[in-house]
C-alpha positions, 0 to 999 in steps of 0.5 A, spaced: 309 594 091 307 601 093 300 602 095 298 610 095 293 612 103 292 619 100 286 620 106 290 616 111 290 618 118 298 616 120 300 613 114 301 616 107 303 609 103 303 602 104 309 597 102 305 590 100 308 585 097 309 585 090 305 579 087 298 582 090 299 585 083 297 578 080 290 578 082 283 581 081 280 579 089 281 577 094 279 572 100 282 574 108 282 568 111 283 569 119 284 566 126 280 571 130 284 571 137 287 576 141 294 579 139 299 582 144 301 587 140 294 590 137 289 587 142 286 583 137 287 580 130 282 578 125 281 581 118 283 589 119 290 585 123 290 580 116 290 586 111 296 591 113 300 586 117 299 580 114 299 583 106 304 587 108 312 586 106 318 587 111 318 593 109 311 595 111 310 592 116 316 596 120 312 602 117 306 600 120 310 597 126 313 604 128 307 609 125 310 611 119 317 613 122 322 608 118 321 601 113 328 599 115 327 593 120 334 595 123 330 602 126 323 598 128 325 597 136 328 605 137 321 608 134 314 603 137 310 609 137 304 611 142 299 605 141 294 610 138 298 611 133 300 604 132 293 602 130 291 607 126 297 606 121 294 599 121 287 601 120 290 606 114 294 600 111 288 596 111 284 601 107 289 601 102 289 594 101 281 594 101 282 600 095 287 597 090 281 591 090 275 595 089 270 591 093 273 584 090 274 581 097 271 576 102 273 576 109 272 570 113 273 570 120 274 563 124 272 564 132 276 557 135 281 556 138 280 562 141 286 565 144 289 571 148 294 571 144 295 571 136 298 564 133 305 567 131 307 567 138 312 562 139 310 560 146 302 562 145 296 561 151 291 556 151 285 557 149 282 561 154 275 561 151 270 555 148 269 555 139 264 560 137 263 559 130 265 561 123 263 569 120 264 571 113 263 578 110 264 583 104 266 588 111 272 588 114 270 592 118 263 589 120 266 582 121 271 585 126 266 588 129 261 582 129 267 578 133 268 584 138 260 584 139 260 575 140 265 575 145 263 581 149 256 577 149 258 571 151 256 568 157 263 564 157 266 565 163 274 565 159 271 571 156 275 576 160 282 573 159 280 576 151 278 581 153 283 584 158 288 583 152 283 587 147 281 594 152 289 593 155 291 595 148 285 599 146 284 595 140 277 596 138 281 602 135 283 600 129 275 599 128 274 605 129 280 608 125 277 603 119 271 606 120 273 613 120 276 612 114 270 609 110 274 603 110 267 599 112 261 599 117 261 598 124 253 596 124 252 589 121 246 583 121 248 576 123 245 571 119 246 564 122 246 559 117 246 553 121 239 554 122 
């Protein structure tokens, strides 16, 4: 299914798959974890790459230059523009539901790299807990937040991987798109 970005910054559409059409909402259900390619992943990563069909993910892999998978090696753009078409694709996912979605994020097992590597680091960092919000961009953000404030000394494997490849830029894409707020209150409810 196609998905229109008439705003985005690298991305004009999105190519999702076709049974996001079935549905009126939406719940992203994320490990938040570093990522070898995006810095990080949690619920912005979940709704371009993880909605996304073959086709769209090598869109979005190669910011917008081909959807054909055989091309996506020949055309890795420049890191910017790579987290930015991810930032687009997720606006478009957050648009076609219209407010009717839940991100949850879930901070354990915390790892510098994403669960689909096949040979991943060992968590590098103690569990933090679990964040739920109606913003992507605000749950993504809190993460960021708990884990450069954290007083846990395997912080720096994490963030070493997030600043090597820029990945708060994706928040600020999203941002910029209108997408969500980088502004947020926690509400602990184990209180």
């Amino acid at each position: 299914m196609e998905l229109d970005i008439p705003n985005g910054k690298v991305l004009k559409k999105n190519y999702v798959g076709k049974d996001l059409a079935k549905y009126d909402s939406l719940l992203v259900l994320s490990h938040f974890k570093g990522h070898a390619m995006g810095g990080y992943g949690g619920a912005l990563k979940q709704l371009s790459i993880g909605c996304a069909s073959s086709a769209g993910k090598t869109l979005i892999h190669t910011a917008g230059a081909t959807d054909d998978q055989t091309k996506l090696w020949d055309n890795l753009p420049e890191q910017d523009r790579f987290l930015e078409a991810m930032a687009d694709a997720a606006s478009s996912v957050v648009d076609y539901f219209k407010g009717n979605a839940v991100y949850i994020n879930v901070m354990k097992n915390i790892s510098i790299d994403c669960d689909c590597d096949g040979n991943a680091s060992a968590p590098c960092m103690q569990d933090i807990g679990i964040l739920a919000s109606l913003d992507p961009v605000a749950v993504d953000q809190a993460c960021l937040d708990l884990v450069y404030n954290s007083t846990d000394s395997g912080k720096d494997k994490l963030i070493n991987r997030i600043e090597s490849l820029h990945g708060v830029h994706t928040i600020e894409a999203a941002y910029d798109l209108g997408v969500g707020n980088r502004e947020y209150e926690l509400v602990d409810l184990d209180k």
